[in-house]
C-alpha positions as CSV (number, residue, x, y, z in Angstrom):
1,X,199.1,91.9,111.0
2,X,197.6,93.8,113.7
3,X,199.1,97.6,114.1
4,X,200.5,97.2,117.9
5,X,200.4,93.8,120.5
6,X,200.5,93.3,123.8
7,X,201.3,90.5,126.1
8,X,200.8,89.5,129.0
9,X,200.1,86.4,131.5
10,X,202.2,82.5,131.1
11,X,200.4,79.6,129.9
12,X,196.5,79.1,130.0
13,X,196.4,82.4,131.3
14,X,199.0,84.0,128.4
15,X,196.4,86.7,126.5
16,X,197.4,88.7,123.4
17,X,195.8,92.5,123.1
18,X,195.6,93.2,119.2
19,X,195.3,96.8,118.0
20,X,193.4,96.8,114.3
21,X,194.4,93.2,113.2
22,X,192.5,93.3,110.2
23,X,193.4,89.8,109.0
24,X,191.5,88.3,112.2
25,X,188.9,90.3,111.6
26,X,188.6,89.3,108.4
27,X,188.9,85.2,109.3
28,X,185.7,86.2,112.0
29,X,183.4,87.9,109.0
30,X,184.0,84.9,106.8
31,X,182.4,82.8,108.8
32,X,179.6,84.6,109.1
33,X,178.2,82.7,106.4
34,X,179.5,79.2,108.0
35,X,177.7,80.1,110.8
36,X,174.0,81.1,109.4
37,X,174.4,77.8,107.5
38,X,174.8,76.3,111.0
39,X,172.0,78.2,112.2
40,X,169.9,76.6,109.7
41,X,169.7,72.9,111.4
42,X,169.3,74.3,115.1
43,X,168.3,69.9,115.3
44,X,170.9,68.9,113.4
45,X,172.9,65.9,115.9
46,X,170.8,67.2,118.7
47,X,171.0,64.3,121.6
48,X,168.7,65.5,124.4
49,X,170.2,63.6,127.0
50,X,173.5,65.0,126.3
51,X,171.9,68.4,125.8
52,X,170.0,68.8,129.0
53,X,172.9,67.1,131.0
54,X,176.2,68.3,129.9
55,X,177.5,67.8,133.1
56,X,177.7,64.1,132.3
57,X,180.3,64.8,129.6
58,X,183.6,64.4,130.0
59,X,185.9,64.8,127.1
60,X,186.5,68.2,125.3
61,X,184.8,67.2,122.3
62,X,181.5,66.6,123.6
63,X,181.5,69.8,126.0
64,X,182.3,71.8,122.0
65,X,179.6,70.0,120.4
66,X,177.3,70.7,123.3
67,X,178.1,74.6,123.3
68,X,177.5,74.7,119.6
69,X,174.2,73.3,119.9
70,X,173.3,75.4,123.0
71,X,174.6,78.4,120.9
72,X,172.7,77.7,118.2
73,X,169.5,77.3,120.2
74,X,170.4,80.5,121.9
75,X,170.2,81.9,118.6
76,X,166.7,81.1,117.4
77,X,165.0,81.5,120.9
78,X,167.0,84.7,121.2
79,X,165.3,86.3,118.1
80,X,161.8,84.7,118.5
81,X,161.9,86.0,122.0
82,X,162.8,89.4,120.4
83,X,159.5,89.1,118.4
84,X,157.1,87.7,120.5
85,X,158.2,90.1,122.9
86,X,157.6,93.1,120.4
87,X,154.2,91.7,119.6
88,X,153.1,91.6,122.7
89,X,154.4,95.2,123.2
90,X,152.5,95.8,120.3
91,X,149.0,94.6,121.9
92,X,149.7,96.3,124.8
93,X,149.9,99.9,123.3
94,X,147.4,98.9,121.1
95,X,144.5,97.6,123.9
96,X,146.0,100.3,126.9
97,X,143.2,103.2,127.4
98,X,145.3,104.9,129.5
99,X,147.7,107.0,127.5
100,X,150.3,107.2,130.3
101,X,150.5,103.6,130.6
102,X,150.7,103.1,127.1
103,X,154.6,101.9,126.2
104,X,155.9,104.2,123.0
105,X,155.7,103.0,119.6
106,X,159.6,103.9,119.0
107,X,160.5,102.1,122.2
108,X,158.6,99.4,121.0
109,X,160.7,99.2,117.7
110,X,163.8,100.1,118.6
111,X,163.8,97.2,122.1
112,X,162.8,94.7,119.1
113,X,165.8,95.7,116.7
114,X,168.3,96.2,119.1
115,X,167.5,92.5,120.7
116,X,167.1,91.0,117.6
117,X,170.8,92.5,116.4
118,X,172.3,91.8,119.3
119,X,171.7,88.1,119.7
120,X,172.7,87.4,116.4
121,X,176.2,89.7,117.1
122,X,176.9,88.3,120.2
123,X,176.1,84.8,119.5
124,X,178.2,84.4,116.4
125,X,180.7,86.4,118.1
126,X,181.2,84.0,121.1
127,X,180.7,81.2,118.7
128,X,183.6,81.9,116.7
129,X,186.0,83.0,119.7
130,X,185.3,79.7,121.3
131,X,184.4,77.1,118.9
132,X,187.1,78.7,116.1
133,X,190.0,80.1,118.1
134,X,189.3,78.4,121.6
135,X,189.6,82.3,123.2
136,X,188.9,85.1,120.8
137,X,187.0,88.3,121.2
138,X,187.6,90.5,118.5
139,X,185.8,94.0,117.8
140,X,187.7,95.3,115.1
141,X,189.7,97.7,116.7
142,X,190.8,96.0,119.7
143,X,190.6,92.1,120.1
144,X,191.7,89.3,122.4
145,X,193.3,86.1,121.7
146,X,194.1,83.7,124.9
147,X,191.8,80.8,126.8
148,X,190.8,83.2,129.6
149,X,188.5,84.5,127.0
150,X,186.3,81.5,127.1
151,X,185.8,82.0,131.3
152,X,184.6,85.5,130.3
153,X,182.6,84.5,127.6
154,X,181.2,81.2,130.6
155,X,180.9,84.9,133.3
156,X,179.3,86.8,130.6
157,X,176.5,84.3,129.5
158,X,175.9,83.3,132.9
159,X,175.6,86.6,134.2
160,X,172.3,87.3,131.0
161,X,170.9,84.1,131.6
162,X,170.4,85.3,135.6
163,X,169.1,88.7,134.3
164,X,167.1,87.1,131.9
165,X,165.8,84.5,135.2
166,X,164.9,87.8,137.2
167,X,163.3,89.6,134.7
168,X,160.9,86.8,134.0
169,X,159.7,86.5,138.1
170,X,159.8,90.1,138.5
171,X,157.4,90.4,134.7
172,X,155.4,87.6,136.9
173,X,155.2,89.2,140.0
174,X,153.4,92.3,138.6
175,X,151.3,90.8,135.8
176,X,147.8,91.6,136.8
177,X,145.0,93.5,134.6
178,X,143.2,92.2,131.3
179,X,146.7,92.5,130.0
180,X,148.0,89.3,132.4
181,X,148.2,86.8,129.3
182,X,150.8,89.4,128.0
183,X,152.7,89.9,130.4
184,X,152.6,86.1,130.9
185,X,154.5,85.1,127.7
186,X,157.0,87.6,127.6
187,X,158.1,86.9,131.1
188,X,158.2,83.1,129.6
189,X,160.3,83.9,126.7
190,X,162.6,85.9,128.8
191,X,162.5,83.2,131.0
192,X,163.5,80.4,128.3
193,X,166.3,82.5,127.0
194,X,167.7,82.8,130.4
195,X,168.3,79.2,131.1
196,X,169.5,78.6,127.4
197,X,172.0,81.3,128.1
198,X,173.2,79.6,131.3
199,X,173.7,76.0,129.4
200,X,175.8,78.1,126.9
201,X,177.6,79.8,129.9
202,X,178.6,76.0,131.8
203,X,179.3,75.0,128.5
204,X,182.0,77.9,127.6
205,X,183.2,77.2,131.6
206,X,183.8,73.3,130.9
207,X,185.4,73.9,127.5
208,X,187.8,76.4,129.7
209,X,188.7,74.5,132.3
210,X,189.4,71.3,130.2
211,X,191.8,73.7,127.7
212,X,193.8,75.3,130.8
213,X,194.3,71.5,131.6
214,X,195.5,70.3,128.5
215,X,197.8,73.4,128.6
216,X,199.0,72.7,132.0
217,X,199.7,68.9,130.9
218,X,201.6,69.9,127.8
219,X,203.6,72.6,130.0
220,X,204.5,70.3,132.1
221,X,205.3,67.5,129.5
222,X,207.7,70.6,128.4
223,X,209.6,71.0,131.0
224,X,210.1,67.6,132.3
225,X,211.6,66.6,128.8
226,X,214.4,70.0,128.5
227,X,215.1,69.3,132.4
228,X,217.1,66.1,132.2
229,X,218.7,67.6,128.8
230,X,219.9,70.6,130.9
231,X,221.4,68.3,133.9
232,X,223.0,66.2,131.4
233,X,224.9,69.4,130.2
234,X,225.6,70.5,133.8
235,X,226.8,67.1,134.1
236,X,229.3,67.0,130.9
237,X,230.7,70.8,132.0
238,X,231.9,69.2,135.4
239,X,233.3,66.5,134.1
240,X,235.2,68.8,131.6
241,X,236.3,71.2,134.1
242,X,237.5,68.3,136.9
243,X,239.2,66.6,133.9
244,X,241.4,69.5,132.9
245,X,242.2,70.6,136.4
246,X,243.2,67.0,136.7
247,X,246.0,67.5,133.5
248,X,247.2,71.0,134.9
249,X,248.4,69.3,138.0
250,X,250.1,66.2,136.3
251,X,252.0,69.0,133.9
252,X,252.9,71.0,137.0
253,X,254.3,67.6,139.1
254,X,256.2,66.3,135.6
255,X,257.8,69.9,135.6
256,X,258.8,70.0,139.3
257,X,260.5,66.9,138.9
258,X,262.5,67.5,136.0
């Protein structure tokens, strides 16, 4: 149970704030191990006509088993981009003559650990909130249940995958030097991480807007099915109310006449 909750929003865009709900906490760390297991077939049902054009699917099931693999791709080129970059980082300070030029050696480290955490946090995280609780972002201390969480999870990965676009052509744009092969495969790592992050960010967008339908439909389905119940009511009161107006004024007329 969490310690407060808030409200607020109707329907697909209803969103619950949780204050330190440990028990959904604990339901996103145990599938931490669900998840690495995942991890560990990245090929695993992998249709690459499907994969490279999810905009052919149609049905929600398809658009979540696309994202999954997506994410899961994400993953692994995530953290081999975080390493690849680091080595190359690595040669640079290592064949740079010119000491100001030269990137630190705790830069160097601390770029590869914090890039290597970070995809595996973030992708498990938005794994789980989408794939597990179809809108869930939960940080321990404050989390998020509701579908608008999948279109800012879609806002979120779209908006990496562009930084991750532009900081490949600008890393291309100023390669030049003995160091050009360097430069050259780090701006294509950064580059293939961008566009995986945008396929994860249609993806999560597709998987949104086919919820908030289904929501709508079911809403609607709602509605339509306690209306006629209510006018039926409506209905029966009148009738009950005409009915004994109807017997007052035959007791009042048998009355006058006597």
């Amino acid at each position: 149970m969490a310690a407060s909750q808030a409200s607020c929003g109707q329907g697909a865009c209803s969103c619950s704030f949780l204050f330190w709900d440990l028990e959904l906490t604990k339901a996103w760390l145990n599938t931490v191990r669900p998840y690495l297991e995942l991890a560990k077939q990245p090929r695993k049902d992998v249709v690459l006509k499907q994969l490279f054009q999810p905009c052919k699917l149609t049905t929600l099931q398809e658009h979540e088993k696309c994202f999954q693999q997506w994410n899961v791709l994400q993953f692994w080129i995530g953290i081999i981009s975080a390493l690849v970059i680091f080595v190359m980082n690595l040669i640079w300070f290592l064949a740079e003559e010119n000491e100001l030029a030269k990137p630190p050696m705790s830069s160097i480290f601390m770029n590869a650990l914090v890039g290597v955490l970070m995809t595996v946090f973030l992708t498990h995280l938005s794994w789980f909130g989408v794939m597990q609780k179809h809108g869930c972002c939960c940080f321990i201390l404050c989390c998020c249940l509701g579908k608008p969480n999948l279109l800012v999870t879609a806002i979120l990965s779209a908006v990496f995958g562009i930084l991750g676009l532009i900081s490949a052509l600008q890393a291309v744009g100023s390669a030049q030097g003995a160091l050009i092969v360097v430069v050259l495969i780090g701006a294509l790592c950064a580059l293939v991480h961008g566009v995986a992050l945008l396929y994860v960010g249609f993806e999560a967008f597709m998987i949104w807007k086919l919820c908030a339908a289904e929501t709508s439909s079911e809403t609607g389905k709602t509605e339509a099915s306690t209306k006629p119940a209510a006018e039926g009511a409506e209905v029966v009161g009148a009738a009950q109310v005409v009915g004994a107006a109807a017997a007052d004024i035959e007791a009042a007329a048998t009355k006058a006449e006597v």
